[in-house]
Structures are given as C-alpha cells and as structure tokens.
C-alpha positions as CSV (number, residue, x, y, z in Angstrom):
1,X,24.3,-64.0,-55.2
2,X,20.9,-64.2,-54.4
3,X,20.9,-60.6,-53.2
4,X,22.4,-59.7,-56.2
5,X,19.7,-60.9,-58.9
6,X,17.1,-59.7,-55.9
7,X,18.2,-55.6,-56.4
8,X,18.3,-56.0,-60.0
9,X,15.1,-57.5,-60.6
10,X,13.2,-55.6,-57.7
11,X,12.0,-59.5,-56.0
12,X,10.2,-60.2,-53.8
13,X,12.1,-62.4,-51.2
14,X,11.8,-64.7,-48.6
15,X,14.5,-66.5,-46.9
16,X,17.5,-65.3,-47.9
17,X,19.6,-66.0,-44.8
18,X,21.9,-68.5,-43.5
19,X,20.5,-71.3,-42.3
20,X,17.4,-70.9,-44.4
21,X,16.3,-74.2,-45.8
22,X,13.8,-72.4,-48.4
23,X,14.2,-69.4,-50.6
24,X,11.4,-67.7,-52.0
25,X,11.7,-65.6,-55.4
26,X,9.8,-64.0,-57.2
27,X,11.4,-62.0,-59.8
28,X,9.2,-58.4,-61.0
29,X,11.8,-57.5,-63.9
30,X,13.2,-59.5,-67.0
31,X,16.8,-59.2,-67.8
32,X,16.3,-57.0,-70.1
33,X,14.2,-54.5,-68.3
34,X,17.0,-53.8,-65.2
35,X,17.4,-50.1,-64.3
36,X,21.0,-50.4,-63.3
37,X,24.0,-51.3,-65.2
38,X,26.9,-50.4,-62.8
39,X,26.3,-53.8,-60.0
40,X,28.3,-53.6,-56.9
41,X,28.2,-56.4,-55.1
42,X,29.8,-56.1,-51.5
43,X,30.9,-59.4,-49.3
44,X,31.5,-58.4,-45.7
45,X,34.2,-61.6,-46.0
46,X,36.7,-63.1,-48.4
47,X,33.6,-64.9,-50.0
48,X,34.7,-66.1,-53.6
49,X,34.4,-63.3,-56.0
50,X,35.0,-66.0,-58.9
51,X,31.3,-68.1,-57.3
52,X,29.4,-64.9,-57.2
53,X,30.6,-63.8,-60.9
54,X,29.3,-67.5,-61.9
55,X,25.9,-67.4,-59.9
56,X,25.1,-64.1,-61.7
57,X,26.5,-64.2,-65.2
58,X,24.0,-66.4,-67.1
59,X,21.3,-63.6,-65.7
60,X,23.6,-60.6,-66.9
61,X,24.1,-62.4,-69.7
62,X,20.5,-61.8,-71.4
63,X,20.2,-58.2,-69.4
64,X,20.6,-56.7,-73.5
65,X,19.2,-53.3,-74.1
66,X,18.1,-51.9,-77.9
67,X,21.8,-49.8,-77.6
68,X,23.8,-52.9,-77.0
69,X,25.3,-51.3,-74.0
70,X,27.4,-53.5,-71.5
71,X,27.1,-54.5,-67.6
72,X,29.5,-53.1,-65.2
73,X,30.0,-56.2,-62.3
74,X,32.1,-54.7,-59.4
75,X,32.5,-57.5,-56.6
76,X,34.6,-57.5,-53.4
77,X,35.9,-60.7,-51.8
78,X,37.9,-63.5,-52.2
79,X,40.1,-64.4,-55.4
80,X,42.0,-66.8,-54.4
81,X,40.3,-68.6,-51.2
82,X,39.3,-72.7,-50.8
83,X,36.8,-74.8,-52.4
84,X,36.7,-72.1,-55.8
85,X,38.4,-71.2,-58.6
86,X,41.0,-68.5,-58.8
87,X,40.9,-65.1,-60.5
88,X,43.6,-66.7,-62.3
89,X,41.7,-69.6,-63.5
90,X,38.7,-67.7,-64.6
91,X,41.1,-64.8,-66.7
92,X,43.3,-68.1,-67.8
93,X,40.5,-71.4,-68.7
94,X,37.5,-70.4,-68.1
95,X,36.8,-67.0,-70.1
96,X,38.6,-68.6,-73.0
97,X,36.0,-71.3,-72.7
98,X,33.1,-69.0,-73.1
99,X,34.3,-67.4,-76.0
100,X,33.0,-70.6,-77.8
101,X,29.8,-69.8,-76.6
102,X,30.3,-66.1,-78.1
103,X,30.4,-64.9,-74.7
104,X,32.9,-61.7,-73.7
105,X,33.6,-60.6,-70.5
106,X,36.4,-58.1,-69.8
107,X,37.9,-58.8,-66.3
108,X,40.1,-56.7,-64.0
109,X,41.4,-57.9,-60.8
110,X,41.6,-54.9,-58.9
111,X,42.6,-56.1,-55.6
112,X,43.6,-59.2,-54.6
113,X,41.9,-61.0,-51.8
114,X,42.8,-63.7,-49.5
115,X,40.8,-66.8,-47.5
116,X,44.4,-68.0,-46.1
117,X,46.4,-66.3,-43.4
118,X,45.2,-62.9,-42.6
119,X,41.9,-62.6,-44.0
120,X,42.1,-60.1,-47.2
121,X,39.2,-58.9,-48.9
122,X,39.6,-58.3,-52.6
123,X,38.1,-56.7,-55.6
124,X,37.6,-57.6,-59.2
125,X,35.6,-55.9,-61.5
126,X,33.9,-57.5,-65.1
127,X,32.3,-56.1,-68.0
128,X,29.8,-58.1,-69.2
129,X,28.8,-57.7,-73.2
130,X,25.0,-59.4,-73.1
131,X,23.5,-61.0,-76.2
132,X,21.6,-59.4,-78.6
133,X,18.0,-59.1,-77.2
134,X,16.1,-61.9,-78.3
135,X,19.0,-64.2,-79.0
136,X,20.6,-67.1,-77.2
137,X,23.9,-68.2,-76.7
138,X,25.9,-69.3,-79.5
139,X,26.4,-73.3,-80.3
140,X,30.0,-73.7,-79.1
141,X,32.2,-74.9,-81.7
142,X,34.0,-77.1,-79.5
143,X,37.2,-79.3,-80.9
144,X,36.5,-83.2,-80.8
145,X,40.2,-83.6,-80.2
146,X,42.6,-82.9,-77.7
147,X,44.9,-82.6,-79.3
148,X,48.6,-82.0,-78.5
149,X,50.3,-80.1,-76.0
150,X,52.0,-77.0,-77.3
151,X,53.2,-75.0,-74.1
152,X,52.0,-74.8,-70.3
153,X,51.8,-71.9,-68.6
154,X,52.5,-71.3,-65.1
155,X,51.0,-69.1,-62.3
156,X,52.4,-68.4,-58.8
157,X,51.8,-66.8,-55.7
158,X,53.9,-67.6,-52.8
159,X,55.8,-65.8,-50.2
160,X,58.8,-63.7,-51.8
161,X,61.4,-66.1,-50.3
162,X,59.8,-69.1,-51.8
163,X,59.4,-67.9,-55.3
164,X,62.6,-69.1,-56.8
165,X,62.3,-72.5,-55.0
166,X,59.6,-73.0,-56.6
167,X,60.2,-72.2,-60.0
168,X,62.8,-74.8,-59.6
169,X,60.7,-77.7,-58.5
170,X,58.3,-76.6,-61.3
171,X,60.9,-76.5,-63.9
172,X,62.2,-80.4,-62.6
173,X,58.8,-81.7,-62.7
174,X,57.5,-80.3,-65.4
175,X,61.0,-81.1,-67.8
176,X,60.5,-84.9,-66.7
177,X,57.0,-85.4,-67.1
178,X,56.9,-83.1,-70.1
179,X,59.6,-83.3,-71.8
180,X,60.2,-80.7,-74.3
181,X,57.2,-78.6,-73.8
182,X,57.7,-75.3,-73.8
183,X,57.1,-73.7,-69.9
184,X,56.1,-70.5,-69.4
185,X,55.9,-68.7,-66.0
186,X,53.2,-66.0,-66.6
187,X,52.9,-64.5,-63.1
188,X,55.0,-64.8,-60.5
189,X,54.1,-63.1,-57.4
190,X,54.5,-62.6,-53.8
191,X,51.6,-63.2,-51.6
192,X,53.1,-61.4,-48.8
193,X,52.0,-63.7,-45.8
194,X,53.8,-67.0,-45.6
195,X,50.3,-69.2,-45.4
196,X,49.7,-68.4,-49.1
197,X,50.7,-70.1,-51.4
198,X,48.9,-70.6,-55.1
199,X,49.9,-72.8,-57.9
200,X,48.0,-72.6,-61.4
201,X,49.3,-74.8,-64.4
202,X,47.6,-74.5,-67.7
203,X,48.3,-76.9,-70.7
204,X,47.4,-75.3,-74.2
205,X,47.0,-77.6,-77.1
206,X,46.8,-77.7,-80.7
207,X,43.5,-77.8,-81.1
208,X,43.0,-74.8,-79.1
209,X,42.0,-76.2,-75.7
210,X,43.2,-75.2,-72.2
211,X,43.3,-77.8,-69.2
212,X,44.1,-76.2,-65.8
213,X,44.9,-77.5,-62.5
214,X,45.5,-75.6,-59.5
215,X,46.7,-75.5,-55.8
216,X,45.6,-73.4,-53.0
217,X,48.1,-75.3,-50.5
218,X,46.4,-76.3,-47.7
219,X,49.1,-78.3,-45.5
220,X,50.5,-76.9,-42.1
221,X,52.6,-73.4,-42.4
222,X,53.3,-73.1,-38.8
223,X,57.0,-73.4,-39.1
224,X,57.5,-73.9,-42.8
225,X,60.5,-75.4,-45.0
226,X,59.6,-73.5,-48.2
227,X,62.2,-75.9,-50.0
228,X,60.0,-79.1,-49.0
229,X,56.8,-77.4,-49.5
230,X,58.1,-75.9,-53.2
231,X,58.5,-79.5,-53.6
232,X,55.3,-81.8,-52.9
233,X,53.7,-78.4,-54.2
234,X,55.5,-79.1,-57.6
235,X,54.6,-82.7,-57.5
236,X,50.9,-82.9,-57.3
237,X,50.4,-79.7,-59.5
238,X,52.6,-81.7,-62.2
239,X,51.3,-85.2,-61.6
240,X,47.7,-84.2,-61.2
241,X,47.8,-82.2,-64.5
242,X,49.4,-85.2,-65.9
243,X,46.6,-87.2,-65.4
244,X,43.6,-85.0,-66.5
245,X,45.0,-85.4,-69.7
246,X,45.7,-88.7,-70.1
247,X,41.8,-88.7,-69.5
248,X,42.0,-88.4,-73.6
249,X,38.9,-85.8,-73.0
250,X,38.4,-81.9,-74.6
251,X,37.9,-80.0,-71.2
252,X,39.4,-80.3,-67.5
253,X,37.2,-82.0,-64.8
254,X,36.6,-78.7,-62.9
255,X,36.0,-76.1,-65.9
256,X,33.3,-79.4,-67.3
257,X,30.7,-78.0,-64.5
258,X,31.2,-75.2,-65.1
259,X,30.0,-75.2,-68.6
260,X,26.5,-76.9,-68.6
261,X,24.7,-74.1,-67.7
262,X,26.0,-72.5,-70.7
263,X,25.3,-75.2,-73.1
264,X,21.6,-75.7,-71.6
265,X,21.3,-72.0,-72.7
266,X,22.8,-72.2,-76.0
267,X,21.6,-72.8,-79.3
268,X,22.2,-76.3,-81.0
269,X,23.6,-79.4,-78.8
270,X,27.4,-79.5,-77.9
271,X,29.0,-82.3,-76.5
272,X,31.9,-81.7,-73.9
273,X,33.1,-85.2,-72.3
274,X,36.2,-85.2,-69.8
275,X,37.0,-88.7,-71.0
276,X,38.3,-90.6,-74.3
277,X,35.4,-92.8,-73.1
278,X,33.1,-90.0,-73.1
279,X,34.3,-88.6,-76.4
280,X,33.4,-92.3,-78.6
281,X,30.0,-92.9,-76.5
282,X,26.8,-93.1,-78.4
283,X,26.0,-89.5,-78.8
284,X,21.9,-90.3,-80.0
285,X,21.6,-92.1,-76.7
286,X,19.5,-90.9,-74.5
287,X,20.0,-90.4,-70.9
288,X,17.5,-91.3,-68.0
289,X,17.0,-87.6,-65.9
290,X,15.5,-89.0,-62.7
291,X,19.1,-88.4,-61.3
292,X,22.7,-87.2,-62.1
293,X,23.7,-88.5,-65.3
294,X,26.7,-88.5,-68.1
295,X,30.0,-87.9,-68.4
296,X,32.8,-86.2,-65.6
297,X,32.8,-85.7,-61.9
298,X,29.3,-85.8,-59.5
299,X,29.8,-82.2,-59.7
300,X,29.1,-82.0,-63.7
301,X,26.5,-84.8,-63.4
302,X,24.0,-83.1,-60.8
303,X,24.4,-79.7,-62.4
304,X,23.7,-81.9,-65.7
305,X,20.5,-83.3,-63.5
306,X,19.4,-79.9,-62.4
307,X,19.7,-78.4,-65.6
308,X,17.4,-81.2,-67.1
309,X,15.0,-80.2,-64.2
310,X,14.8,-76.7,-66.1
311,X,14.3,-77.6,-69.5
C-alpha cells in the first residue's frame, strides 16, 4: 500500500519494510497531479487485494484531472484469504455503501486468489471515477431505519462435492430463522481444493441497506465430513447474521469501519450507528477524542479516534 501511494506521488521514503517501527513520507505530488493512471500493484503473496484497494482508494479518489478521466487499479493477491474482506463482500456491501457517498468504482475479479490450502495468487482489477477536482465527497444520504428484510442473498465457494450439502444446510437454517424470506443463492462455486470453503450471506432491506456476514472456515480439513462441516458452517453464518440485525442498527459491524474514513472526507455530517442504541443517542453530543470513541466495534472506534487525529 504504502509502495503504492509512494510511485504515484514520486515520495520520498523511509522505512517501508517489515519490521519497520517508523515510516517516513513525504509525498512530492497531489492527487491530482499523478502521471499514471493505469496502477499495477503486484503482491509476491496472497496478500488481500480487497486491504490494498481500501488503503489506496480515498487517495485515488481525489486523483481528478480537468478531462474527468478515470483510474485504472490492477492488484494481484488474495480475494478471499483471513482476517479481510472478500471480493465478494466488497462487489456485494461494500460498493453499494459508497454509492451514498457518490462514489463509483467498477470492479472485475479477474482471478481468484486463495490464503487457504495451496497458496493461490489472484487478480482483480477496479476502475476508479475520482471526484470532480475541487470537490469532496458527497453527504451520504444514509436511511435512519433498518428497515425490513426483503430477500438474502447467498454466496458460496466450497469444494464441488460439498456444494449441494451446503445449500441444504443453508436453506434449513435460513427457512427457520427466517421464515419466509425470500433466499437467493447468487454464486455457487467450486473452490477446487477441499480447505476452502467461503460462505457470504447478505440481508437486503426495505429501506435499501445491506448487512453481510461471512465465513472463511477456519476449522481442521485434514480428513473432512463435508456433511458436518456444511452444517456448523450453516449455523453460525445463519445465527451470526441473525444477530447483527437484531442490533436494530443501519450498517453491519464490519462494513461500520470501513466507512469513517469516507464520512471524515465527506461533505455535511452523517451518522452511521451499528446499534438501536446508537441510532436514538444524543446526536449534538460531543465526544471526548483523547481515545477511541462512539458507536460499533474497537475497530470503528480507533479508526473514529485516528480520524479525529486528522481533522
């Protein structure tokens, strides 16, 4: 990431290696004044794709020229590995999150890539529309309600042999903890090496919101009973979705985080709370910045601190 933001705003770094404990950066071009707008960014790993996309897209964002012409963002790595979101959940939550903020960013996975079983590097490639020059983001028009849910819609990748099992267990699950909501199994694919297996579940509601939870199954594979694992893999995708909304809140505990850095660099104030608690408080209070603070997980709350840091 940091390599990224260095080539396209010729810096001058210092300490951009592992193990470094400070960076130095010192930036000779503004957004606007890059020379390239074809990025390839190259990970030597399965390194998310989805983190590196995130790191660099507020930059990219304001990288606007006088002919309004977009950013081509080629990056190869990891779209479905640990500890980040999917391609999946990017295409599927959070792009249809930044919309709001009048943000549009057309994205092609190209190849995917793999942290589980045999390493697999990936590609995915984004075109990025920057704003206006001169302009900020927009004030997101963000609903105060969650609303109710119209229709989930299911994601899977899992070995070939496993698919139907699952789509069983999913179906069970889903028909008794939501009954009568209409299921819809979007993508259903084999992941061609038995110690991948990836569940995405997104809720969409009437007031146009989308929750998602995931699974990048991490439990043993050595010798695996797909039945058993299709099972517990349909119970905590199910029950964990289950209780992000009965939060009462307008966004998902994960995509919340995600979004601050956009609201700090929008126009207006928005309000995005992961709680009913959060959605009644006293929005003319203010909040002490001397550490993380607000609504959602610590996640959302330092990112909320940091932010303040900036402004």
């Amino acid at each position: 990431c940091i390599q990224c933001l260095a080539d396209a705003t010729q810096a001058e770094v210092n300490g951009c290696s592992v193990g470094s404990k400070t960076v130095e950066f010192k930036a000779n071009l503004s957004p606007d004044a890059i020379k390239s707008r074809n990025i390839r960014v190259k990970a030597e790993s399965a390194a998310s794709i989805l983190l590196v996309f995130q790191a660099t897209l507020p930059f990219f964002l304001f990288a606007g020229d006088e002919s309004g012409s977009p950013i081509t963002l080629t990056i190869q790595g990891g779209s479905n590995v640990s500890f980040s979101l999917s391609f999946e959940y990017l295409d599927q939550v959070l792009c249809p999150a930044l919309e709001r903020f009048g943000i549009q960013v057309d994205r092609t996975l190209e190849h995917r890539g793999w942290s589980h079983g045999t390493p697999e590097i990936g590609s995915a490639k984004f075109v990025i529309r920057p704003v206006p020059l001169g302009q900020s983001l927009q004030e997101p028009n963000w609903p105060t309600e969650q609303g109710n849910i119209t229709r989930i819609d299911v994601s899977l990748l899992v070995p070939a042999q496993m698919q139907e099992s699952l789509k069983r267990a999913l179906t069970f699950e889903l028909g008794v903890v939501f009954p009568n909501i209409e299921v819809d199994f979007l993508l259903v694919g084999d992941s061609r090496h038995k110690a991948r297996m990836y569940t995405l579940l997104v809720a969409h509601t009437s007031t146009g919101l989308q929750f998602g939870r995931d699974w990048l199954y991490s439990g043993s594979t050595k010798n695996p009973d797909f039945e058993k694992i299709a099972t517990e893999i349909a119970q905590v995708v199910v029950d964990e979705l289950d209780a992000e909304l009965r939060k009462g809140g307008v966004v998902d505990e994960y995509l919340q985080d995600q979004l601050v850095v956009f609201q700090a660099l929008a126009g207006g104030r928005s309000s995005i709370p992961a709680t009913l608690e959060g959605l009644s408080a006293d929005r003319e209070r203010v909040d002490r910045t001397d550490a993380p603070f607000g609504d959602g997980s610590l996640h959302t709350t330092t990112a909320r601190w940091v932010v303040s840091q900036f402004l």
